[in-house]
Each structure stands twice: as C-alpha cells, then as structure tokens.
C-alpha positions as CSV (number, residue, x, y, z in Angstrom):
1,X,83.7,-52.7,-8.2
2,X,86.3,-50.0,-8.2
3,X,88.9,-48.8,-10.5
4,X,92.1,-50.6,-8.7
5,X,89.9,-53.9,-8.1
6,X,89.4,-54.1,-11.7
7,X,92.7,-53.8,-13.1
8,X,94.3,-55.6,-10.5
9,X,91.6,-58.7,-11.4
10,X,92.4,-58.1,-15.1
11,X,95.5,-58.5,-14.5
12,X,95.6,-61.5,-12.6
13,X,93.0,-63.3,-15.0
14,X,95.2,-62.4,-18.2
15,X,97.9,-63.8,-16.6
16,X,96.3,-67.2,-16.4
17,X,97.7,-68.4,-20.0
18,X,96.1,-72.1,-18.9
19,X,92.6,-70.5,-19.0
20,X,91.1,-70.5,-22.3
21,X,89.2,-67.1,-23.4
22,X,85.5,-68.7,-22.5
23,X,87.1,-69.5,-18.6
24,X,89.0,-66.0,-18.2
25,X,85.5,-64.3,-19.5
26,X,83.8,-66.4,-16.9
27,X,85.7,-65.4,-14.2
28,X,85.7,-61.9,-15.1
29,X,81.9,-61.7,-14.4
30,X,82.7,-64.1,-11.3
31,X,82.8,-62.8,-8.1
32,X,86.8,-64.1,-6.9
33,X,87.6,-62.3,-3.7
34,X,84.3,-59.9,-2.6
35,X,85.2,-57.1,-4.8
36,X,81.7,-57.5,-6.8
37,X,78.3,-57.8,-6.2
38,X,77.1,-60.6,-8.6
39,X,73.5,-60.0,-9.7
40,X,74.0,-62.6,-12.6
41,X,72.1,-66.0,-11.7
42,X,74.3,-67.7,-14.0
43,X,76.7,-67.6,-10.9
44,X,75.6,-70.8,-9.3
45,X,74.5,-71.6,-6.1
46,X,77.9,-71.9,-4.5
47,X,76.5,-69.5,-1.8
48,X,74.9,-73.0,-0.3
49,X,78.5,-73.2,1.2
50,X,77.3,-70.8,3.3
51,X,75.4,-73.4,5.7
52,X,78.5,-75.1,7.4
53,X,79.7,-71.6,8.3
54,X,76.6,-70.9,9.9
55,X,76.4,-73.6,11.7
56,X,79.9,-73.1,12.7
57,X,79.5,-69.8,13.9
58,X,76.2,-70.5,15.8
59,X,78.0,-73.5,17.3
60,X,75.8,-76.7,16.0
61,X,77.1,-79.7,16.0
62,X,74.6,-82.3,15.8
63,X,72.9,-83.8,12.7
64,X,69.6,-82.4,13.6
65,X,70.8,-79.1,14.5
66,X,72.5,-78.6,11.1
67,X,69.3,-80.1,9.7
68,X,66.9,-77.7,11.0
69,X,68.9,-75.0,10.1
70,X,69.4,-76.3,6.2
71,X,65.4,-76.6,7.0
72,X,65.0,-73.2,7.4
73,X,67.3,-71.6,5.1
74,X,67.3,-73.4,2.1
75,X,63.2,-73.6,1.0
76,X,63.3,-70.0,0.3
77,X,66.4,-69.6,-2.2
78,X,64.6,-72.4,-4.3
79,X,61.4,-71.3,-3.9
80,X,62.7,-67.6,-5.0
81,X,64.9,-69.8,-7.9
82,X,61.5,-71.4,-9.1
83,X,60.2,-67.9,-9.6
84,X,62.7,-67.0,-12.3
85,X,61.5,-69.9,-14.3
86,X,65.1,-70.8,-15.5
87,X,65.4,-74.7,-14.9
88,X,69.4,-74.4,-15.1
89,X,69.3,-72.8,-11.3
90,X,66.6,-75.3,-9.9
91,X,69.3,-77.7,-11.5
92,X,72.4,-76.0,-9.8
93,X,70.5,-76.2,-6.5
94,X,69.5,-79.9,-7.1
95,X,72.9,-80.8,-7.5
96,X,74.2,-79.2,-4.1
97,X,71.5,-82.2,-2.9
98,X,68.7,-79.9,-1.4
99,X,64.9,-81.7,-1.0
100,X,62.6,-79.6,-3.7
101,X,60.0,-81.3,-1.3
102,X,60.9,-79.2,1.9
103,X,58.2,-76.2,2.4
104,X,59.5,-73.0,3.3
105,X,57.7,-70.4,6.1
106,X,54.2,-70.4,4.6
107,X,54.7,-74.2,4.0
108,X,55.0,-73.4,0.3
109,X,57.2,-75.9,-2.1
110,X,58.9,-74.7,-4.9
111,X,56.6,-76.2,-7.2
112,X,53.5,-74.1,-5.2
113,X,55.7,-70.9,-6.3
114,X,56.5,-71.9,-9.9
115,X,52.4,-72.8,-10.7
116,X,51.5,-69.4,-9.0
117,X,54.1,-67.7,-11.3
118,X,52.9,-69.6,-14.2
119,X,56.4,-70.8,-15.0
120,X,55.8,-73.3,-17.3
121,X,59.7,-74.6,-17.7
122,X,59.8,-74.7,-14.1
123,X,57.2,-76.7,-13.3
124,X,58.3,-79.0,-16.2
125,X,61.4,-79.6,-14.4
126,X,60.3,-79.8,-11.0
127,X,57.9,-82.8,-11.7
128,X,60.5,-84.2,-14.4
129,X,62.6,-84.7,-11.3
130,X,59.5,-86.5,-9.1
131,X,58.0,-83.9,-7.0
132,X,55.0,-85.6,-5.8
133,X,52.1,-83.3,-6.4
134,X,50.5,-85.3,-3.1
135,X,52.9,-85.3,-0.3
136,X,51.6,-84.6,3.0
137,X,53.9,-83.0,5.8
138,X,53.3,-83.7,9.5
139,X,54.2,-80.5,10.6
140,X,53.0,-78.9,13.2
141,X,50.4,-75.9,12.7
142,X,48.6,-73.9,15.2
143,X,49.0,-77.2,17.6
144,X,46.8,-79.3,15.4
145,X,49.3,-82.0,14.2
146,X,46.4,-83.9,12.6
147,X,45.1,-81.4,10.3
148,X,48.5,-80.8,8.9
149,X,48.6,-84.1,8.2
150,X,45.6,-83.9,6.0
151,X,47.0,-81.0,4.2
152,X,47.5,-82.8,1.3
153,X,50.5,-80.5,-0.3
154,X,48.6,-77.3,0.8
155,X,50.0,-74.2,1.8
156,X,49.3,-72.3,4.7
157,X,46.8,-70.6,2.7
158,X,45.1,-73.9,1.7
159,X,45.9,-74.3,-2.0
160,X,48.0,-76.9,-3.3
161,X,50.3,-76.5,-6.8
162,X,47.7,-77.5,-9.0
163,X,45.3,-74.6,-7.5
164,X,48.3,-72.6,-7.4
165,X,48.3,-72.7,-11.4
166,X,44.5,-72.5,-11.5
167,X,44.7,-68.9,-9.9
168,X,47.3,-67.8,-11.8
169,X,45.2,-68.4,-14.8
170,X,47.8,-70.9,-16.6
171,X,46.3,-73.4,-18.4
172,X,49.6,-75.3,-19.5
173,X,50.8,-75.4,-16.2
174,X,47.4,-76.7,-15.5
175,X,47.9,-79.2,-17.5
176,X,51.0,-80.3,-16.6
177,X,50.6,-80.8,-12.9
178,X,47.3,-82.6,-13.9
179,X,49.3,-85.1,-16.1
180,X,51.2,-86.1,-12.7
181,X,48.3,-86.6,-10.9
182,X,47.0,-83.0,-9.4
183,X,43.8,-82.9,-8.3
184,X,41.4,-79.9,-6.5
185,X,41.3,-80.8,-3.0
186,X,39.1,-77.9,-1.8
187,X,35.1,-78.4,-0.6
188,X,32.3,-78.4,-3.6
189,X,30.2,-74.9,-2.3
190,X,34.1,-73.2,-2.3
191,X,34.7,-74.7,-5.8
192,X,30.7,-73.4,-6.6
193,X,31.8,-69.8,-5.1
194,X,35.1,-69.3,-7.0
195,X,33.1,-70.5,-10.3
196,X,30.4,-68.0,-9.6
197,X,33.3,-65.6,-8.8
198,X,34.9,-65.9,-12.3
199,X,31.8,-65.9,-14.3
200,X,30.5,-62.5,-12.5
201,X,33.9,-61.0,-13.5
202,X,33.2,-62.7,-17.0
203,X,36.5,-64.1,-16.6
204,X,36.2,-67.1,-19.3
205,X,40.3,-67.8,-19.0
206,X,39.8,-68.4,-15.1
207,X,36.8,-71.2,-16.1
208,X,38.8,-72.9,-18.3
209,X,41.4,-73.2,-16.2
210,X,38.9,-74.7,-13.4
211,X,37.8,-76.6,-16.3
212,X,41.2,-77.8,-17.4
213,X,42.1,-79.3,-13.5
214,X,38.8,-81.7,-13.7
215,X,36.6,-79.0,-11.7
216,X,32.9,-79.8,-12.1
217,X,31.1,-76.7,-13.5
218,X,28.2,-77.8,-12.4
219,X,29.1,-77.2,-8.8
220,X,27.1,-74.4,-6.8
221,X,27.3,-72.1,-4.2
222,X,25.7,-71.4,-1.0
223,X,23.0,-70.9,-2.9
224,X,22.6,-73.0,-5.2
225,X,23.2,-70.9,-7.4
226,X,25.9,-72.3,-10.9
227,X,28.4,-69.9,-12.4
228,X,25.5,-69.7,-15.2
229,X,23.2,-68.0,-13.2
230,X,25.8,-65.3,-12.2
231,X,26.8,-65.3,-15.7
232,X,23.2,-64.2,-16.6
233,X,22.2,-61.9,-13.4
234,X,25.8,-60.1,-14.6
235,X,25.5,-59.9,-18.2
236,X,28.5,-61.5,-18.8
237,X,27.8,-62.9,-22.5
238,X,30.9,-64.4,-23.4
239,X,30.7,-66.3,-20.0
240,X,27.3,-67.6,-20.8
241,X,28.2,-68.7,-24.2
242,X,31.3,-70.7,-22.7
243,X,29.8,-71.9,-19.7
244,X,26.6,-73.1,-22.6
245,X,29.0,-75.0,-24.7
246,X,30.6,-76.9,-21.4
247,X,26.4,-78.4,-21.0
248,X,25.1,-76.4,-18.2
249,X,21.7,-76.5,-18.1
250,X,19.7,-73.2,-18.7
251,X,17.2,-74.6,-16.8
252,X,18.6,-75.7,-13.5
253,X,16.7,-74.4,-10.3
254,X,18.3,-72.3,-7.1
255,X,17.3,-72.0,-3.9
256,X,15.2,-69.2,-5.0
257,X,13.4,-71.5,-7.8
258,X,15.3,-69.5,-10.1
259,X,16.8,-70.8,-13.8
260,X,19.3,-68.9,-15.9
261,X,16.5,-68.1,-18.3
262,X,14.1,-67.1,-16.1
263,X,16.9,-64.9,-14.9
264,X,17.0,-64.0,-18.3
265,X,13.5,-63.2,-18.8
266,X,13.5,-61.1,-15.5
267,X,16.3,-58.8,-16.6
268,X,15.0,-58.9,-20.1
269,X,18.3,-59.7,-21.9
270,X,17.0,-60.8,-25.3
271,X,20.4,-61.7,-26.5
272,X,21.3,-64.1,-23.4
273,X,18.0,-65.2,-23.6
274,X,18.5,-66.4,-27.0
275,X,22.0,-68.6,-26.2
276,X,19.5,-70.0,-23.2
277,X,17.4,-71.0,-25.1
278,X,19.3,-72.7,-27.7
279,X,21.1,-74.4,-25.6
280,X,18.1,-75.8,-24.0
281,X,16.6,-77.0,-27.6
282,X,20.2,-78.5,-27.9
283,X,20.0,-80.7,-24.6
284,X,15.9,-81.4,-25.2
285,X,16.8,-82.9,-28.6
286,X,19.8,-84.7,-27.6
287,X,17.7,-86.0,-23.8
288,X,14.7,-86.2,-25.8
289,X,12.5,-85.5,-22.2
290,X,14.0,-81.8,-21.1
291,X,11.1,-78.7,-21.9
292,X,12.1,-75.6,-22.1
293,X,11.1,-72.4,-20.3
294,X,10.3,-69.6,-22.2
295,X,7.3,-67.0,-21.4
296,X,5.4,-65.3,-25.1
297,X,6.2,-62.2,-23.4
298,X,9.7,-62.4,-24.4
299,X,9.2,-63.7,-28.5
C-alpha cells in the first residue's frame, strides 16, 4: 500500500466516530477498496463472492452451470484452508454454505488434506460437523464409472483420510477419524508391504500408527514374509522389541521356511536373538503347546 492510500484510509476510518476502536483497527488491516494485498486469514472468505461474477462474466445462467463452476473452484480454497489447521476459516467457509464433502482435482476432500497435514484441530472440526469418513462419489475416472463408485472416500491416489493420517505419522488424528468410523480399505499383501516397509526403516511411530487404525500386524507380504522378519533381517531392534510386545510370533514361517529367529540365528544377532526368544517362552507358557527354536550353536 502506498503512502497517499494510507493516509487517505486513515483518514476516512478516523472519521468514522460510530466505529468503536476494535472496528476502525479492523478495517485498518481490511482490505476496503484494492489498495492492499491481505495476506491475514483472519480476513474471511468474502472472496467466495467472487463466483456470481464469474459466472457473470463467462455468461452462465443455469443452475448446473453455476454448479459445476462452484464444483470446480471451491474444493481447493477449503482444502488449502484445512491445511492451516485453524478451524475459524473452515468455519467462515462453512458458513458461506460450501459442501466440505465436494473433492477437488485429485478427488481429495478437505478432511484427506487436513489428516495428511496432521492437523489435529482441523480434522476435529471437520468430523464435528458430519463429514462422513465413507462417502463414495460416482464420478467418473478414466471411463470406469463403477470403480469410482467403489472408491470408498479415496483419492486419486487410493488412500482415504484415515490412511491419509496413518502416513503422515499422526496418531491422534488416527484416532480421531477412527472414533467416526475410519477404517483401512486397502488389500492385506499391500497392508503386509507397507508394515515390512516401516519396520526395515525401523520406523516404530509409522507401526503404531498402522496399529492405532485397527491394521493387523500380522499381515504379510508377497512373501510371506511379517514386518518381524524384516525387522530381524534389518537389525532394527527397537522394531523387533515393539513389533514382540504387539504378539508376533518369532516363530512364524515364510515362503522360504524361514522364522524371525532362525533369521536371527543366520545373521547371528545375539541381542535380537535374545527378545526372540523371550518372547517365544512368553507365548509357549501362556499357549502351553508352542516350542521354541533355538540351535546350541547360539547359547
């Protein structure tokens, strides 16, 4: 804003003896007549205004013109508004009567962006004001009208919120979208790969966020192969003891007739070996039937 613009808006907002000091304050940081650029969210989401000018100028005159056009414009400023986390916008934008439910380009939902941001207060909000974690859109993708049917609130990546906050590592959004009803959607050897994924990075947070949104850690990979045994083959120990404590078994075979422990053994890491083999004493005593595998060579 220039010099003149200033003093002349000064001016004109001093003048205003109707306007308490909060109101003229306000305005000052308001953008009146174009002579500021407003970077302050606080603003509002008067810019919505903008749509029946649009339309206007593109010459729509029909319901579903104006429609499609509030279809394609609005999902993004929410979706970009549920990445600040501050509920107050998503509430401004509610209240100009958009649909939080609408997906934008990449057939994202506001609530997809505010679990893959890990913004807890957003995603509080969001479901506070009924986003269904399960809606399912019939729109059309790549031709195939039926499989976006059976997208179940997935993206055009595939994941749906609930996934979104599982890869974004955060545990209380986790839990949140669980508490409305989120579940994993994706196929059993992709949940076994991502698991095996996370424990050959020793990524412990990434597990219990699996954990936390009712994922089985028990599932395997192509290979039958459990996050365990890619715990063990990668020497991730803190991985091992977690995945331990959740009840995998130590002695549970791959496709290459292959247990964590003798994995283990192979690799000769006495320390893993040890948590192994506890936790196999732990479940024989508490089944009562399970042996467990351990060679002399290794004492």
């Amino acid at each position: 804003m220039t010099s003149e613009a200033a003093m002349a808006k000064m001016c004109y907002i001093l003048g205003k003896d109707e306007w308490d000091y909060e109101t003229k304050r306000m305005m000052m940081q308001s953008n009146l007549r174009g002579e500021m650029t407003v970077t302050n969210e606080a603003v509002g989401m008067r810019e919505l205004d903008i749509i029946p000018h649009i339309a206007k100028c593109l010459r729509l005159s029909s319901g579903n013109e104006l429609q499609l056009i509030r279809d394609t414009i609005l999902p993004p400023l929410f979706c970009n508004a549920a990445k600040t986390n501050k509920p107050e916008i998503l509430k401004s934008i509610k209240e100009a009567g958009v649909n939080f439910s609408a997906p934008d380009y990449n057939l994202r939902t506001a609530l997809h962006v505010a679990a893959s941001n890990g913004n807890l207060e957003a995603v509080r909000y969001l479901l506070s004001i009924g986003e269904n974690v399960h809606v399912r859109y019939a729109t059309v993708v790549c031709g195939n009208v039926g499989a976006a049917k059976n997208s179940a609130f997935r993206d055009l990546f595939g994941y749906n919120p609930l996934l979104c906050a599982v890869k974004a590592k955060s545990r209380k959004c986790v839990e949140e979208i669980r508490k409305a009803g989120g579940m994993i959607d994706i196929p059993q050897f992709k949940l076994g790969v991502d698991l095996c994924l996370a424990a050959a990075h020793g990524d412990v947070e990434q597990l219990r966020c699996w954990r936390a949104a009712g994922s089985d850690l028990t599932e395997t990979d192509y290979d039958k192969r459990t996050a365990l045994h890619v715990a063990v083959t990668h020497y991730q120990i803190e991985a091992v003891k977690y995945l331990t404590e959740e009840g995998l078994d130590p002695n549970v075979v791959d496709e290459f007739g292959t247990t964590p422990i003798t994995e283990a053994q192979r690799k000769n890491y006495k320390d893993i070996l040890k948590i192994l083999t506890m936790a196999a004493e732990k479940r024989a005593n508490g089944n009562g039937s399970a042996e467990v595998e351990v060679l002399e060579n290794t004492q």
